[in-house]
ZAKEZA-476931 format. One line per field, with one value per residue (C-alpha): x, y, z; residue in one letter. Coordinates in nm, 3 decimals, always signed. Each point is the difference from the previous one (the first is absolute). Layout:
<atoms>
east = X  ...
north = Y  ...
up = Z  ...
rest = A  ...
</atoms>
This chain:
<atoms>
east = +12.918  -0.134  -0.058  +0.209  -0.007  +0.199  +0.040  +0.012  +0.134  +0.077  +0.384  -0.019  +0.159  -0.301  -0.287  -0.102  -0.028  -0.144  -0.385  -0.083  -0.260  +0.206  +0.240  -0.295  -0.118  +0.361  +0.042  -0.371  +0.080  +0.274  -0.212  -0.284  +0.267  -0.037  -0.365  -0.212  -0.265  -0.007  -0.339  +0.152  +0.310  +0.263  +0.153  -0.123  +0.182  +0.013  -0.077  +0.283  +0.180  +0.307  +0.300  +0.234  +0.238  -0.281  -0.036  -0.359  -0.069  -0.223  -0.017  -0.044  -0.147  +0.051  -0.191  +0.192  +0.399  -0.081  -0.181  +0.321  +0.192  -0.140  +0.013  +0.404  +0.016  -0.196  +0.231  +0.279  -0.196  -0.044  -0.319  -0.166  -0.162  -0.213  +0.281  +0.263  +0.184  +0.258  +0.138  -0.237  +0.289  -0.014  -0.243  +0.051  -0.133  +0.080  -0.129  -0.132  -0.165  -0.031  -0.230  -0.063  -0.373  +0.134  +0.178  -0.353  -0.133  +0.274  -0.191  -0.096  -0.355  -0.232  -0.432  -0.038  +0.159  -0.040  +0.088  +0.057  -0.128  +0.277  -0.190  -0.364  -0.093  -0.229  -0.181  -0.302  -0.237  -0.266  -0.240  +0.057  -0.028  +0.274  +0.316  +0.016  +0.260  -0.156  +0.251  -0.061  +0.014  +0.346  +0.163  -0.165  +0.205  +0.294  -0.081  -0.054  +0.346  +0.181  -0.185  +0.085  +0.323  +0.141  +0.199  -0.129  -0.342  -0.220  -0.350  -0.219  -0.354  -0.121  -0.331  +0.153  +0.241  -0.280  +0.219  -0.174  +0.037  +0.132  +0.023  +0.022  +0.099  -0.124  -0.046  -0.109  +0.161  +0.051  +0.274  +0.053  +0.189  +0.056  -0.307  -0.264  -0.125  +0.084  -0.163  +0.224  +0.085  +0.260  +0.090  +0.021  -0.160  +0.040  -0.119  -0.038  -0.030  -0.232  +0.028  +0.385  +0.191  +0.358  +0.046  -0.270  +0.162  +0.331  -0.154  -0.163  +0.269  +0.227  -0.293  -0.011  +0.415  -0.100  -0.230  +0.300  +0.147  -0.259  -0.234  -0.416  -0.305  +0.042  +0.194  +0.316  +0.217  -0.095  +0.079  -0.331  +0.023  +0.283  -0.026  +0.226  -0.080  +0.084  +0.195
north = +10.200  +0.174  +0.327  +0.284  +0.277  +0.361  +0.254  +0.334  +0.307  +0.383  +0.050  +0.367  +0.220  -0.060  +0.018  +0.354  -0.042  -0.402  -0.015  -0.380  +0.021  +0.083  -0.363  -0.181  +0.165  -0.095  -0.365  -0.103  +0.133  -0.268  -0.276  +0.092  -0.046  -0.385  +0.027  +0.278  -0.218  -0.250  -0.023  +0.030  +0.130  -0.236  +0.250  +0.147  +0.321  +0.146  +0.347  +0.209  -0.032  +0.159  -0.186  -0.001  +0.243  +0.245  -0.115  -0.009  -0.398  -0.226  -0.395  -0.152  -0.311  -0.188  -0.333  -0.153  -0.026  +0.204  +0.297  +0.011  +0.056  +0.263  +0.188  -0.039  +0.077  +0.322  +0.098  +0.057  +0.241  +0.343  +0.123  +0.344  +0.161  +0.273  +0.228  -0.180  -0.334  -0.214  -0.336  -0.217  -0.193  +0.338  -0.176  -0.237  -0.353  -0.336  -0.307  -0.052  -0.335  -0.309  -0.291  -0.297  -0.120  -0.340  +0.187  +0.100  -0.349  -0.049  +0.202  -0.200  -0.115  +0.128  +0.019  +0.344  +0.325  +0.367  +0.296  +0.360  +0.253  +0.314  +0.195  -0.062  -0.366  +0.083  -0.302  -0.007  -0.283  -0.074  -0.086  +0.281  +0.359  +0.120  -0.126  -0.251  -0.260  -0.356  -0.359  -0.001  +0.356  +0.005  -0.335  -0.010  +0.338  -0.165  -0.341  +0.221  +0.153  -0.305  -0.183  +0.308  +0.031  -0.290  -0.300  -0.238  -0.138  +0.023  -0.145  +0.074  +0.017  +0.265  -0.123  -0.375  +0.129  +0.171  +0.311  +0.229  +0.421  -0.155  +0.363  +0.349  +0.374  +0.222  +0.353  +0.110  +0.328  +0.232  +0.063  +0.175  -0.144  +0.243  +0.223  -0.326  -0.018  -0.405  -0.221  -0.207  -0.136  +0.022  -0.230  -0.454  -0.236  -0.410  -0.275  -0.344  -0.355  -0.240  -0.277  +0.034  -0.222  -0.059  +0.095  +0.314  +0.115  +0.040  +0.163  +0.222  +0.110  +0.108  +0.208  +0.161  +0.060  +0.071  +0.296  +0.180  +0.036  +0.090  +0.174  -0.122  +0.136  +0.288  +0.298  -0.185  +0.184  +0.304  -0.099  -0.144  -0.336  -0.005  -0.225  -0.204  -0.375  -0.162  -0.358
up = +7.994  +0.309  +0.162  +0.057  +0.279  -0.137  +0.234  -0.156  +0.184  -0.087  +0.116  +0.297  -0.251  -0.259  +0.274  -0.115  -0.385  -0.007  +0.137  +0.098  -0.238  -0.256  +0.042  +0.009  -0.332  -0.145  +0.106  -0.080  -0.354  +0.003  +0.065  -0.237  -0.268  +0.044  +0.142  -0.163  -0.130  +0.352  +0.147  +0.342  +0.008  +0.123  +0.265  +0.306  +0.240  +0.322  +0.128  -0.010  +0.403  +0.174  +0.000  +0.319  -0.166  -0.062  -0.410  -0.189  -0.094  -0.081  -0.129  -0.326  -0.064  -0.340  -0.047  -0.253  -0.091  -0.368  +0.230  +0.279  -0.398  -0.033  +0.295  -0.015  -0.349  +0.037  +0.273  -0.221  -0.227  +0.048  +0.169  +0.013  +0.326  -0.126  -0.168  +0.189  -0.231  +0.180  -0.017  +0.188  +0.147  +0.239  +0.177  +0.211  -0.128  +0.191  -0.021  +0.388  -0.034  -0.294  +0.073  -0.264  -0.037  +0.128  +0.342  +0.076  -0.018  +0.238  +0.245  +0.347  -0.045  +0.250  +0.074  +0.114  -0.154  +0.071  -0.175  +0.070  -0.239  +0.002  -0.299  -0.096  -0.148  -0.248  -0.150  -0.195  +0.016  -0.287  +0.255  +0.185  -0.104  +0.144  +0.169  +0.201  +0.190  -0.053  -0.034  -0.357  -0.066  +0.192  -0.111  -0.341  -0.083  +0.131  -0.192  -0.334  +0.005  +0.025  -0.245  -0.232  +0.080  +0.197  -0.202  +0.265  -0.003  +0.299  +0.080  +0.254  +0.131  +0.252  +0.097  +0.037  +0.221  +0.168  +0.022  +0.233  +0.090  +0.374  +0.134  -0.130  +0.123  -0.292  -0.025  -0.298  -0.180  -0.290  -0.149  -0.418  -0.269  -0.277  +0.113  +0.055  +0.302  +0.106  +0.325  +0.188  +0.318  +0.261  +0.299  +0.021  -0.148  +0.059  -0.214  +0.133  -0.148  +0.124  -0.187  -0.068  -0.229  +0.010  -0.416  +0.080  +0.253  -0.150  -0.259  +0.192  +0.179  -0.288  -0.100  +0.355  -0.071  -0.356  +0.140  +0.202  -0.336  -0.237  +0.188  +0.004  -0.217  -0.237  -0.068  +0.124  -0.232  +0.161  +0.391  +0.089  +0.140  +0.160  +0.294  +0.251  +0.083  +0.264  -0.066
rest = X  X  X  X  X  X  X  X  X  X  X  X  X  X  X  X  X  X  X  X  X  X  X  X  X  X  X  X  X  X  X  X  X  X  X  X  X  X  X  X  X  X  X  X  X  X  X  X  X  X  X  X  X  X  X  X  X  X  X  X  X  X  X  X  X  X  X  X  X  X  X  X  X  X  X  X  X  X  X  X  X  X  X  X  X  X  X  X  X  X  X  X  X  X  X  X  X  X  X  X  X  X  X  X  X  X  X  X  X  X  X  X  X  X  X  X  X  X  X  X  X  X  X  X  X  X  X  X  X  X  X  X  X  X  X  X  X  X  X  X  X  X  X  X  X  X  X  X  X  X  X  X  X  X  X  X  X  X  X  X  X  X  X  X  X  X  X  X  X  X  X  X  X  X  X  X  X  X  X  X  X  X  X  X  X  X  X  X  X  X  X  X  X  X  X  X  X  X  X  X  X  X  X  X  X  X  X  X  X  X  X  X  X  X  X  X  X  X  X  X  X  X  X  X  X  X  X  X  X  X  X
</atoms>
């Protein structure tokens, strides 16, 4: 049981007639089949990007081996593009990446972690009206979606670990999703432990690997949150 990473691309001779919008649209109906009803869905995407060759892409994420199911069993149905209908399997979907919940535990403990936001983090804090990057507002999202989703139990404690905001580079932006205006921010952030345990900081750094899959905060399964961390 683990995660899987599907890239998704529009083959050159469909560019005109397939609008990214429109595959994400098609393969996030897939995964509602199994999902609908989830109180946070248990996949995340990219922004559409440029491949090398000049093709329309973007990534996938599927949190659990029932949602990855899905995704390959949708691409053998037919799909419809506005008035267009094809076989899906006329786009291009490959499986770029698969990483077990136990691989991540694998990751090579460390006290200090940073992260690079590529689209806005957007995370909303109860305490806070408004968004905001804080340790527990960062790692708890990461904590909640492998306790949801993960076969492997984890247990940590943030404040014990005295997990700190060690450094940050944060603009903040705007950006809409589906005509909503939405507040995020752009640039690095880096978390440190001061108190570090060997056991806590494993598990916090498969949640820092765990977060260059997912995505952090909301609206993940829109392209928000992507970020890069550095291992």
């Amino acid at each position: 049981m683990g995660l899987t990473r599907f890239s998704i691309a529009v083959p050159t001779d469909r560019l005109r007639s397939i609008r990214p919008e429109g595959i994400h649209a098609v393969t996030c109906s897939w995964v509602d089949r199994s999902a609908h009803h989830a109180d946070r869905k248990p996949f995340s995407t990219t922004p559409p990007y440029e491949t090398d060759d000049g093709r329309v892409a973007y990534n996938v994420v599927t949190f659990t081996d029932e949602v990855a199911r899905t995704v390959q069993d949708g691409a053998r149905d037919r799909v419809r593009f506005g008035r267009m209908e094809f076989p899906a399997r006329s786009l291009d979907i490959s499986v770029a990446e698969e990483v077990s919940w136990d691989e991540l535990l694998e990751t090579p403990p460390a006290t200090w972690w940073l992260f690079e936001c590529l689209t806005p983090l957007v995370i909303r804090s109860a305490t806070f009206h408004g968004v905001s990057v804080t340790p527990g507002t960062f790692f708890g999202h990461l904590r909640r979606v492998w306790r949801l989703y993960s076969d492997v139990t984890i247990d940590i404690d943030f404040e014990e670990m005295g997990l700190i905001v060690d450094s940050h580079d944060l603009e903040t932006v705007q950006t809409v999703i589906r005509g909503h205006p939405i507040s995020g921010f752009l640039g690095s952030v880096a978390f440190r432990a001061l108190a570090p345990t060997p056991d806590g900081s494993v598990v916090l750094s498969a949640l820092a690997r765990l977060a260059g899959l997912t995505g952090v905060g909301s609206r993940t399964t829109y392209g928000m949150g992507v970020v890069r961390p550095k291992l």
